[in-house]
MDAnalysis code that builds the backbone (N, CA, C; Angstrom):
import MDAnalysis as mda
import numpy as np

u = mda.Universe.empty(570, n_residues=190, atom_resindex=np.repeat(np.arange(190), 3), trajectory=True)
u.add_TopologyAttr("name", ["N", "CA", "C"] * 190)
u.add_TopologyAttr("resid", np.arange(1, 191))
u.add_TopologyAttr("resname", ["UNK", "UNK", "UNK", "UNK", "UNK", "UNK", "UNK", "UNK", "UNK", "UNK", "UNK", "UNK", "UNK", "UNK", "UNK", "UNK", "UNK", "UNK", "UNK", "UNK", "UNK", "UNK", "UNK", "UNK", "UNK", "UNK", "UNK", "UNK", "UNK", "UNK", "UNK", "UNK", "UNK", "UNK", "UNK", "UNK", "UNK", "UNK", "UNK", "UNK", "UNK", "UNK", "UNK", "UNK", "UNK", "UNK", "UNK", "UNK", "UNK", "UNK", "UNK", "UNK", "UNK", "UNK", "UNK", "UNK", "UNK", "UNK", "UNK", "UNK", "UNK", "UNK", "UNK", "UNK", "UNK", "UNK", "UNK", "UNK", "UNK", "UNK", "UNK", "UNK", "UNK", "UNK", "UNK", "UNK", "UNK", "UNK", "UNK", "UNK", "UNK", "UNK", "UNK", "UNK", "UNK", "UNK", "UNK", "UNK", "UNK", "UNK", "UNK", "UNK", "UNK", "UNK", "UNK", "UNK", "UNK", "UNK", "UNK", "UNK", "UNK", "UNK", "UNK", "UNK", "UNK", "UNK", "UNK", "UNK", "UNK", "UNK", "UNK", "UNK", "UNK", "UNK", "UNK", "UNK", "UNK", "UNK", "UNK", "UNK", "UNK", "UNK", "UNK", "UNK", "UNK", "UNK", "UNK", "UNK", "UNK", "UNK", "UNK", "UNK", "UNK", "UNK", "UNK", "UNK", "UNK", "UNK", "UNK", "UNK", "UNK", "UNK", "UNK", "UNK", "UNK", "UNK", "UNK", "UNK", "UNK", "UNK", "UNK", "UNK", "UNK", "UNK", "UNK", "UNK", "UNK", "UNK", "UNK", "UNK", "UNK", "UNK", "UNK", "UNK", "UNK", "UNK", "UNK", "UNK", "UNK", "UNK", "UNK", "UNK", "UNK", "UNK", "UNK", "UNK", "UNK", "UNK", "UNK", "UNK", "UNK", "UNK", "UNK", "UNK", "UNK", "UNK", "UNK", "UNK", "UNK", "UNK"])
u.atoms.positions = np.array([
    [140.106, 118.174, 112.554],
    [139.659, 119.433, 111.986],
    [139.039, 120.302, 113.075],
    [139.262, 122.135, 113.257],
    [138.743, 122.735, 113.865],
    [136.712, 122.455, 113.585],
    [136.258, 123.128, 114.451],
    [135.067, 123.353, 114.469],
    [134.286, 124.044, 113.379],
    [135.042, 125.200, 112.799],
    [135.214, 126.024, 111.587],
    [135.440, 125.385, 110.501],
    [136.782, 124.458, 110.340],
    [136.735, 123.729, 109.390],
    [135.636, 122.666, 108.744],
    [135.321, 121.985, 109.915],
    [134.415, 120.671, 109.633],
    [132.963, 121.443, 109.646],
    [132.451, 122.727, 109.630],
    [131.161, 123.637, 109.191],
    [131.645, 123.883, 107.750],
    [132.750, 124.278, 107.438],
    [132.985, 124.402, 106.093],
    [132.940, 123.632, 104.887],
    [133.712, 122.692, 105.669],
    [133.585, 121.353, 104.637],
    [131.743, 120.074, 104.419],
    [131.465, 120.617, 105.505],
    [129.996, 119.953, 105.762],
    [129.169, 121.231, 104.441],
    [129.459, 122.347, 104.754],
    [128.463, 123.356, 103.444],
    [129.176, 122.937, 102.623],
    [130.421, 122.795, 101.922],
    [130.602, 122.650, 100.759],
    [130.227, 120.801, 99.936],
    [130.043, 120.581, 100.948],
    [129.744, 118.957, 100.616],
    [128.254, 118.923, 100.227],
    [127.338, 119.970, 100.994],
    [126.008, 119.897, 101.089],
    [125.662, 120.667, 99.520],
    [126.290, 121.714, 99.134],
    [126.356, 122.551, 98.632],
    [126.612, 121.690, 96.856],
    [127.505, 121.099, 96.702],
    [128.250, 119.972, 96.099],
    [127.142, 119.152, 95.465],
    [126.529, 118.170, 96.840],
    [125.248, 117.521, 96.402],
    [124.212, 117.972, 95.911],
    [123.608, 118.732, 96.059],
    [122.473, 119.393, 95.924],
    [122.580, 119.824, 94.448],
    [123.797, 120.110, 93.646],
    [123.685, 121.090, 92.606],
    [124.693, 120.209, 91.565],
    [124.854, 118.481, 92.040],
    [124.746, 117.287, 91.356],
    [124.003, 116.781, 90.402],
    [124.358, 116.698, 89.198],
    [123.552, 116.430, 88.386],
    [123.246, 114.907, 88.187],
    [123.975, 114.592, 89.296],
    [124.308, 112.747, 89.386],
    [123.895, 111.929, 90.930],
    [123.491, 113.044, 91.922],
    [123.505, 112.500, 93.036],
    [121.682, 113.047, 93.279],
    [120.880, 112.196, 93.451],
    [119.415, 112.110, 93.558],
    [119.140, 111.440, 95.190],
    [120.467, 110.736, 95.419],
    [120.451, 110.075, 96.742],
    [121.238, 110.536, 97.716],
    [120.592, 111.076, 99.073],
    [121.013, 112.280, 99.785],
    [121.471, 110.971, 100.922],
    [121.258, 109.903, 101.021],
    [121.107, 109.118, 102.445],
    [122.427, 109.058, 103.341],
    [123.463, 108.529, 102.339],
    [124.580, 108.577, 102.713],
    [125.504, 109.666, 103.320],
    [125.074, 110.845, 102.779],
    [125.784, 112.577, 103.595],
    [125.129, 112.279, 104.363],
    [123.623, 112.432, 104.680],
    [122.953, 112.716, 105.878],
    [123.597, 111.819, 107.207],
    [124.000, 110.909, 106.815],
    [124.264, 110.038, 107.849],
    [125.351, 109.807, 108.433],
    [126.442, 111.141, 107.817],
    [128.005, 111.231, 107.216],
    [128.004, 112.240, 109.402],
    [128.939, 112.442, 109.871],
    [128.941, 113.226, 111.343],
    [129.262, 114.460, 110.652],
    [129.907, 114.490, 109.932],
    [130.586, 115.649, 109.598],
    [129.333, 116.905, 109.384],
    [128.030, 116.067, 108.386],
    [126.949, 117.032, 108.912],
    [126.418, 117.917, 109.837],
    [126.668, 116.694, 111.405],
    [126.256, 117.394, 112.445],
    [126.653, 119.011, 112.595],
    [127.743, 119.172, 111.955],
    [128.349, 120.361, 112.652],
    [127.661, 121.389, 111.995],
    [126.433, 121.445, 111.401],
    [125.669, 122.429, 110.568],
    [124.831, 123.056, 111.861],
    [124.199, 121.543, 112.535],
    [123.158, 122.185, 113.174],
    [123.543, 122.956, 114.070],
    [122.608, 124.024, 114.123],
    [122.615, 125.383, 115.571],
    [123.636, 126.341, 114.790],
    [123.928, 126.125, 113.443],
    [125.068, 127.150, 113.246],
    [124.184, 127.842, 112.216],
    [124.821, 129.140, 111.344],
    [124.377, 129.561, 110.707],
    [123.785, 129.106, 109.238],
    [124.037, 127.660, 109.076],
    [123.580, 127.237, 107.786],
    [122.938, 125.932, 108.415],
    [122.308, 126.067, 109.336],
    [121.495, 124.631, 109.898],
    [120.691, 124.888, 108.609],
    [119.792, 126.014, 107.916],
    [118.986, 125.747, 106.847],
    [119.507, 124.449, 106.094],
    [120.538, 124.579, 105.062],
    [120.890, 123.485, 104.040],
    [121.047, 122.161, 104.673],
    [121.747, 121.737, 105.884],
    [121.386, 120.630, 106.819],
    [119.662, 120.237, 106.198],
    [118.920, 120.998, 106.285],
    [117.559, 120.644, 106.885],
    [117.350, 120.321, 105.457],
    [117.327, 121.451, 104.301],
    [117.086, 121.239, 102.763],
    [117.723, 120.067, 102.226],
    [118.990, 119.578, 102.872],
    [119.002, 118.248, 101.938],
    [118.277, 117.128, 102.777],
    [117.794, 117.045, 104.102],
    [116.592, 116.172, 104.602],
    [115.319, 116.245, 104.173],
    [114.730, 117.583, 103.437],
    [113.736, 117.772, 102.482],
    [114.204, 117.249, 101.389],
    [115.362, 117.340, 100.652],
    [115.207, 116.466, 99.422],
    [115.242, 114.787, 99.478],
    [115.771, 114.798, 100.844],
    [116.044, 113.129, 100.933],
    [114.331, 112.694, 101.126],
    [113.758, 113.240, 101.662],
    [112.198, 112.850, 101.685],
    [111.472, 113.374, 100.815],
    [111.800, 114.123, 100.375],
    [110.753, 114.140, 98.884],
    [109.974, 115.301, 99.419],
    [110.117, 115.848, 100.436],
    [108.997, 117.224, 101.026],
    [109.133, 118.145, 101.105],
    [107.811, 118.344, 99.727],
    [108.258, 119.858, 99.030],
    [107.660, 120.988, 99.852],
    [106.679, 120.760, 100.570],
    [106.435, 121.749, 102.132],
    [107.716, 122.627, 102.372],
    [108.575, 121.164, 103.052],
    [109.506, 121.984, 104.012],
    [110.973, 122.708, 102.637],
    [110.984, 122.065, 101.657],
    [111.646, 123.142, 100.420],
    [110.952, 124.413, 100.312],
    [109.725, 124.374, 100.222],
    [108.885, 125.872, 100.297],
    [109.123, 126.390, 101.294],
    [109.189, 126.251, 101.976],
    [110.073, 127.192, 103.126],
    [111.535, 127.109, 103.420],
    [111.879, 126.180, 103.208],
    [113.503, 126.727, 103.081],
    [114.235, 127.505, 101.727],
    [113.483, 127.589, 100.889],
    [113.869, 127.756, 99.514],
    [114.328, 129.296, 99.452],
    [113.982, 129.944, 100.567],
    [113.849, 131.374, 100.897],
    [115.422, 131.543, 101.200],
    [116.119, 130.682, 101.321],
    [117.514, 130.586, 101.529],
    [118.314, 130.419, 100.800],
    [117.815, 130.121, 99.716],
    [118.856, 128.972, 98.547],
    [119.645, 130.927, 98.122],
    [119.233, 131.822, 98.148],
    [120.221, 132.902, 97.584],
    [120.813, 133.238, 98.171],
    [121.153, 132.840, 99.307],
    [122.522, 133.295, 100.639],
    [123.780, 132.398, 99.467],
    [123.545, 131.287, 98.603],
    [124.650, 130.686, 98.040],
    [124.124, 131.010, 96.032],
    [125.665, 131.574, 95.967],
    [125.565, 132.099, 94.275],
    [124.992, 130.824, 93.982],
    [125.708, 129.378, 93.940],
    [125.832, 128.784, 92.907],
    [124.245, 127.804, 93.496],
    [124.066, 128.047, 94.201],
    [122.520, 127.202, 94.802],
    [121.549, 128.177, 93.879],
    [121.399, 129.339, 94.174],
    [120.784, 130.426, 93.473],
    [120.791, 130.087, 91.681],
    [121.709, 130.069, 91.218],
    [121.986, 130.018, 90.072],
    [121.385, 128.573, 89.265],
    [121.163, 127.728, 90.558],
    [120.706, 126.378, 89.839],
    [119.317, 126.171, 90.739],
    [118.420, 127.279, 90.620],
    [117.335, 127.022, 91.338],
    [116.431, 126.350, 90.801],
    [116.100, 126.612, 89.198],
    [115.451, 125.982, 88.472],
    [115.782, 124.420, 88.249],
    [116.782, 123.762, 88.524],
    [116.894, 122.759, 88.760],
    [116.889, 121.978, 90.020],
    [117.673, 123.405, 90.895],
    [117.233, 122.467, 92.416],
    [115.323, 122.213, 92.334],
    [114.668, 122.934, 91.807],
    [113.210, 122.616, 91.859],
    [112.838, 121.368, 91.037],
    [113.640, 120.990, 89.913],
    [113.569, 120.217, 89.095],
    [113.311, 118.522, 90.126],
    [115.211, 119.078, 91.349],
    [115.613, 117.637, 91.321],
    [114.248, 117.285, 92.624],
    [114.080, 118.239, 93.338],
    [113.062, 118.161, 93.724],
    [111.501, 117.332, 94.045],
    [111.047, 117.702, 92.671],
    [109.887, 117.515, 91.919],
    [110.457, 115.805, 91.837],
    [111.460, 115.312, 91.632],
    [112.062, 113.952, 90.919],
    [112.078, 113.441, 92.618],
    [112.388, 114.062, 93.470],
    [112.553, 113.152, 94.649],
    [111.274, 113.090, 95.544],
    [109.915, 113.798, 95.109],
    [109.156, 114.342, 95.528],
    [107.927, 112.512, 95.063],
    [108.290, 112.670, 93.577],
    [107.816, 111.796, 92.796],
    [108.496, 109.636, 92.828],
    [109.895, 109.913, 93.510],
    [109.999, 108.781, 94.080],
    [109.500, 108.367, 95.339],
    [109.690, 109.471, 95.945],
    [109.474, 109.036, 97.615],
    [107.270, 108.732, 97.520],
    [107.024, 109.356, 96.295],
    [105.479, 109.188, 96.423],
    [105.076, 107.340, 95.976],
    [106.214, 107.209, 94.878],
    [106.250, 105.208, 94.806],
    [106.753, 105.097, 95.642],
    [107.274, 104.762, 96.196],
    [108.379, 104.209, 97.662],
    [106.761, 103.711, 98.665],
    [106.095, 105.115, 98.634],
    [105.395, 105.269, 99.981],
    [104.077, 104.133, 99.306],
    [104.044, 104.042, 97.899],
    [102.856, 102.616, 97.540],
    [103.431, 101.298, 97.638],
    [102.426, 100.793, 98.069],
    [102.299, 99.524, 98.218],
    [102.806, 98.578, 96.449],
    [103.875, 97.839, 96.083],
    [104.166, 97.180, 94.885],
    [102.995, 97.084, 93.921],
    [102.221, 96.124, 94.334],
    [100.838, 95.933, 93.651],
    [100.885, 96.943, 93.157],
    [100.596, 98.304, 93.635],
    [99.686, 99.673, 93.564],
    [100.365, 101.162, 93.241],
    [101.453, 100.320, 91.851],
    [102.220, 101.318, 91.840],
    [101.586, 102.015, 90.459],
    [100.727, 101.740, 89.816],
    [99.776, 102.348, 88.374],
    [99.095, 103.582, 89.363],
    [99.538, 104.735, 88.102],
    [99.147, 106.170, 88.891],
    [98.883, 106.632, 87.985],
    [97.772, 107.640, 87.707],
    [97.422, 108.568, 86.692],
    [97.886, 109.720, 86.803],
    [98.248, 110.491, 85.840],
    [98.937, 111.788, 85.870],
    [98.859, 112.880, 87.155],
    [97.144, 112.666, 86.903],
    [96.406, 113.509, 87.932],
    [96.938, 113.029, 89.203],
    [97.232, 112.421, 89.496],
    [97.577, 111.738, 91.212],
    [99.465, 112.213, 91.444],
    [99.752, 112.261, 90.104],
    [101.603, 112.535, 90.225],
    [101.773, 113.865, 90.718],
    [100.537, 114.928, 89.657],
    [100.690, 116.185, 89.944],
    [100.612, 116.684, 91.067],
    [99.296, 115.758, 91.703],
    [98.634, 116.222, 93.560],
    [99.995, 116.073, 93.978],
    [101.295, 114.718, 93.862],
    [101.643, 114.607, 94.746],
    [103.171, 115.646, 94.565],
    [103.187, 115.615, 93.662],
    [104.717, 116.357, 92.988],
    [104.616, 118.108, 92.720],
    [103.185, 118.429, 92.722],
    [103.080, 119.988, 92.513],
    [103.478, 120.351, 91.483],
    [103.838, 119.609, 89.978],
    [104.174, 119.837, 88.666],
    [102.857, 119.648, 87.897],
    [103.038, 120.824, 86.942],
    [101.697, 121.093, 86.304],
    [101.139, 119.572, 85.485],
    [100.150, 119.341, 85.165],
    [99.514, 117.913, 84.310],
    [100.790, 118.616, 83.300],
    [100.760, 119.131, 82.499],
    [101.184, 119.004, 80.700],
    [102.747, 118.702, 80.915],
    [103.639, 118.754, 82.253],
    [104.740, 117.935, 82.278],
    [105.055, 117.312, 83.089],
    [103.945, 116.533, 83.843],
    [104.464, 115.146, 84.307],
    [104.729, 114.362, 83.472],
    [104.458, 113.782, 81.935],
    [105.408, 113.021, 81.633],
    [106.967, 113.344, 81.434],
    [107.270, 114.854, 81.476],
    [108.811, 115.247, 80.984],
    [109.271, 114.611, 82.319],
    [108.460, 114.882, 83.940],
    [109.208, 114.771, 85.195],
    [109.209, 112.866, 84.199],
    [108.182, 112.401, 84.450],
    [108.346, 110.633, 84.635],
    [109.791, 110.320, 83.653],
    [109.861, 110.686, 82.437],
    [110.880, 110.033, 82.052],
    [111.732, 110.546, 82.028],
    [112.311, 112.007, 82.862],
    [113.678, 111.876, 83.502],
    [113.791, 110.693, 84.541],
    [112.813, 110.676, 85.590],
    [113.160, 109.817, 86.446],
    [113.880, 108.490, 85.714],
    [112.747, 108.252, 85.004],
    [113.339, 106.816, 84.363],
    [114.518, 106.862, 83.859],
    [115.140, 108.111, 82.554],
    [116.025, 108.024, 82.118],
    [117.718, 108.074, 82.990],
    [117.200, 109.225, 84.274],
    [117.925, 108.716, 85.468],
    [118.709, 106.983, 86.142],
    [117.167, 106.791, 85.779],
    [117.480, 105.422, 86.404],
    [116.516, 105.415, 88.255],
    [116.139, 106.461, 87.987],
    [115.548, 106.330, 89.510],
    [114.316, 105.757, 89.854],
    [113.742, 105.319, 88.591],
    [112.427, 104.434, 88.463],
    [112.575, 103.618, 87.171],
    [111.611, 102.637, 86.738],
    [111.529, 101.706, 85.820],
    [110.319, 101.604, 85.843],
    [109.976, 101.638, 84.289],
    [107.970, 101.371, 84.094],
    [107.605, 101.880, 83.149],
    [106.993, 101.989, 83.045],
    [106.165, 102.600, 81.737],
    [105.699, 103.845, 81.822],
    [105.194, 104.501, 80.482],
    [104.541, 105.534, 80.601],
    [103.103, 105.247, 79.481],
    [101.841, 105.830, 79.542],
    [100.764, 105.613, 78.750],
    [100.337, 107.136, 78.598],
    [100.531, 107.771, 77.456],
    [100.669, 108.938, 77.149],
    [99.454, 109.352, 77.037],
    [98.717, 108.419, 76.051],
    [97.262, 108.557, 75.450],
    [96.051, 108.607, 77.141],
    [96.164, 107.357, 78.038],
    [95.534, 107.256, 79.418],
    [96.032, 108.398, 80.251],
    [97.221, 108.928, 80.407],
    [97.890, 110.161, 81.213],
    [98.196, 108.526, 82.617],
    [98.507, 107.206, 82.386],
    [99.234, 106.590, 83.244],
    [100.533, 106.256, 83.353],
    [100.948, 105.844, 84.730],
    [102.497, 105.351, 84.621],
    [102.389, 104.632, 85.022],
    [102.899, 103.281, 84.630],
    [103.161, 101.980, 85.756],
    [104.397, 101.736, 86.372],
    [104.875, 102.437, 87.232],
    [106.540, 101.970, 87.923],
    [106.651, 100.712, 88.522],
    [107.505, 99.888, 88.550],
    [108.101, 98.576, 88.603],
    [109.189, 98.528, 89.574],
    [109.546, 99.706, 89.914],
    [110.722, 99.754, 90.506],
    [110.885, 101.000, 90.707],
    [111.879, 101.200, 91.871],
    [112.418, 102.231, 92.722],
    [113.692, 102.202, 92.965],
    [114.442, 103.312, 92.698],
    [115.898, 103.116, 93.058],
    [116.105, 103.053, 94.461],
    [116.995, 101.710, 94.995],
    [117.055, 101.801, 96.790],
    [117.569, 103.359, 97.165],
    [117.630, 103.463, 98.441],
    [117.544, 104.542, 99.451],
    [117.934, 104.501, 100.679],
    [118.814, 105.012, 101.490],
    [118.918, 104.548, 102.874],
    [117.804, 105.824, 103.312],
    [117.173, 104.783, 104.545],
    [116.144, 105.310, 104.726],
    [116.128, 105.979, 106.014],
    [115.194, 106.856, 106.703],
    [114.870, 107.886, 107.526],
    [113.742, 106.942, 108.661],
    [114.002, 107.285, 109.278],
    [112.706, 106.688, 110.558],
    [111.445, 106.341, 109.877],
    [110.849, 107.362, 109.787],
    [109.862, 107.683, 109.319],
    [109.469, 106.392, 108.135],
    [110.590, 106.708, 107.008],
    [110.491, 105.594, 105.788],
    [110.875, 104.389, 106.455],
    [111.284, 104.020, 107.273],
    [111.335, 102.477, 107.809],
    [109.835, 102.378, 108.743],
    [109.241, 103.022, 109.746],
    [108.256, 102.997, 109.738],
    [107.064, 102.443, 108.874],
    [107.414, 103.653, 108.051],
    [106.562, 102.986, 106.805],
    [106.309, 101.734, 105.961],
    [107.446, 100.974, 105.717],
    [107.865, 100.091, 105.286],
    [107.905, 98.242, 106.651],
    [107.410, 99.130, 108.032],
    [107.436, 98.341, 109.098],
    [105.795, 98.204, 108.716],
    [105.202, 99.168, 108.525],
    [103.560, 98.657, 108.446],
    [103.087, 97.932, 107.073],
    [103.914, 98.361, 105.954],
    [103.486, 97.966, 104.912],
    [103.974, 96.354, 105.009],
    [104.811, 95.706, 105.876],
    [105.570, 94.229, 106.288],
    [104.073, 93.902, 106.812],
    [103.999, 94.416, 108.159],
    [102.608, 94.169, 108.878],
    [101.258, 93.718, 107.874],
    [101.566, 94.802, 107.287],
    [100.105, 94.753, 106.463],
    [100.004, 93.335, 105.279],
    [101.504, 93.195, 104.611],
    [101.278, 92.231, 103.678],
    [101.486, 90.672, 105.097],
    [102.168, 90.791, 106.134],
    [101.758, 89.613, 106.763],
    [100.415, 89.239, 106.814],
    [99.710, 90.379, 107.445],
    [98.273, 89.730, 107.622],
    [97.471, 89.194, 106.256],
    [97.857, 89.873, 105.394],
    [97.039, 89.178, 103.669],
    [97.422, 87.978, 103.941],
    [98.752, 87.559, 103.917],
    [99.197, 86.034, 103.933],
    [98.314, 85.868, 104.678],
    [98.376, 85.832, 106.454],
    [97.608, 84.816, 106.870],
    [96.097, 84.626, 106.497],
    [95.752, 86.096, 105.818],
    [93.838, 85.606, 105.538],
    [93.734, 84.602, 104.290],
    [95.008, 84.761, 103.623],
    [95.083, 84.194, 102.691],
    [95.202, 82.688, 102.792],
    [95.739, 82.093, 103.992],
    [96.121, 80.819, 104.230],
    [95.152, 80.176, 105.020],
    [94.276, 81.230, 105.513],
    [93.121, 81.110, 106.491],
    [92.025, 80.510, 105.139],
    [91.831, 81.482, 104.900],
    [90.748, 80.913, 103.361],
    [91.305, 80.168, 102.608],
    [92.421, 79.752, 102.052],
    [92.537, 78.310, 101.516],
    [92.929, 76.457, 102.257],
    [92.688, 77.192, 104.099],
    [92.417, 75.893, 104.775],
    [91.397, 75.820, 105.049],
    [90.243, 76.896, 104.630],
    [88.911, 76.824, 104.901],
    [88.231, 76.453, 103.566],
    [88.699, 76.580, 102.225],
    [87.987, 76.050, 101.417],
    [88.227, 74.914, 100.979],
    [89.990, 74.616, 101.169],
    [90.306, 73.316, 100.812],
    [90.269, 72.583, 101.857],
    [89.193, 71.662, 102.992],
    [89.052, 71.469, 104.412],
    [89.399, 69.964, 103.746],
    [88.364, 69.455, 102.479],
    [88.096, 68.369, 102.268],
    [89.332, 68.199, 101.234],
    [89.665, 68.766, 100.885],
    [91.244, 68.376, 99.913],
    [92.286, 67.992, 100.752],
    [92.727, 68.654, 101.960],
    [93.691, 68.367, 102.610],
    [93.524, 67.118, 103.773],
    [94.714, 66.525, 103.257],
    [94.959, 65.591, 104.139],
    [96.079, 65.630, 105.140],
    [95.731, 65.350, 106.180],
    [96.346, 65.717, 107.565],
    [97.973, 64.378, 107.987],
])
């Protein structure tokens, strides 16, 4: 494919995903070459907007969002591109907890998702009904308990993350194995 071509087919692919009512998982385009040919060209923006949706960072959507009307049909589904957003905004915020520590109160979804309190539960159980989380909801407390996360191919950054959170549950083990050869000294036999 010309140079022209494979910019064309990279926007219409980007273009495609984004305004998916089925695709929540950006990992696989991003990682596709055919992307490359966005950057330095005139639509490096959408390149960058579906790496904001793949991370959940609604920052860098607030500033690219200023773009979404260069394309009718991006334009036309803005209220949902904000939707899917808010939904990838709200996984990548479980992803980034620790298993244990996935019980969140409304108030903590909103800080992290920028959706008003009176519909974070509409965001929580699309996610769920998606399929992009599993858990509960406690309507009466304003809690959610998620159980699960839909996998993701992940970004530096999210393997990073997931390199310290390894780190971090190693060391519990060992304090953990540390204090039960220190309390059980006289139980164990050598």
């Amino acid at each position: 494919m010309t140079v022209a071509e494979r910019e064309a087919r990279a926007y219409d692919l980007s273009v495609a995903a984004l305004v998916s009512d089925s695709i929540y998982n950006f990992g696989e385009l991003l990682l596709h070459p055919i992307l490359d040919s966005l950057k330095d060209m005139q639509h490096a923006w959408l390149r960058d907007l579906l790496f904001a949706f793949n991370r959940g960072d609604l920052a860098a959507y607030d500033v690219l969002s200023g773009n979404i009307s260069k394309n009718k049909l991006l334009k036309e589904q803005q209220r949902f591109l904000h939707q899917k957003i808010s939904l990838s905004a709200l996984t990548e915020t479980v992803f980034r907890r620790p298993p244990h520590d996935r019980t969140m109160t409304f108030t903590t979804i909103e800080h992290e998702t920028k959706v008003r309190l009176d519909e974070i539960e509409h965001l929580i159980m699309k996610a769920l009904s998606l399929g992009l989380l599993r858990g509960t909801i406690d309507q009466v407390a304003q809690i959610a308990t998620i159980t699960w996360v839909q996998p993701k191919v992940l970004d530096m950054k999210q393997i990073e993350s997931m390199q310290m959170r390894l780190k971090e549950w190693d060391a519990t083990v060992n304090q953990l194995g540390t204090w039960v050869e220190g309390v059980g000294r006289d139980v164990w036999a050598a």
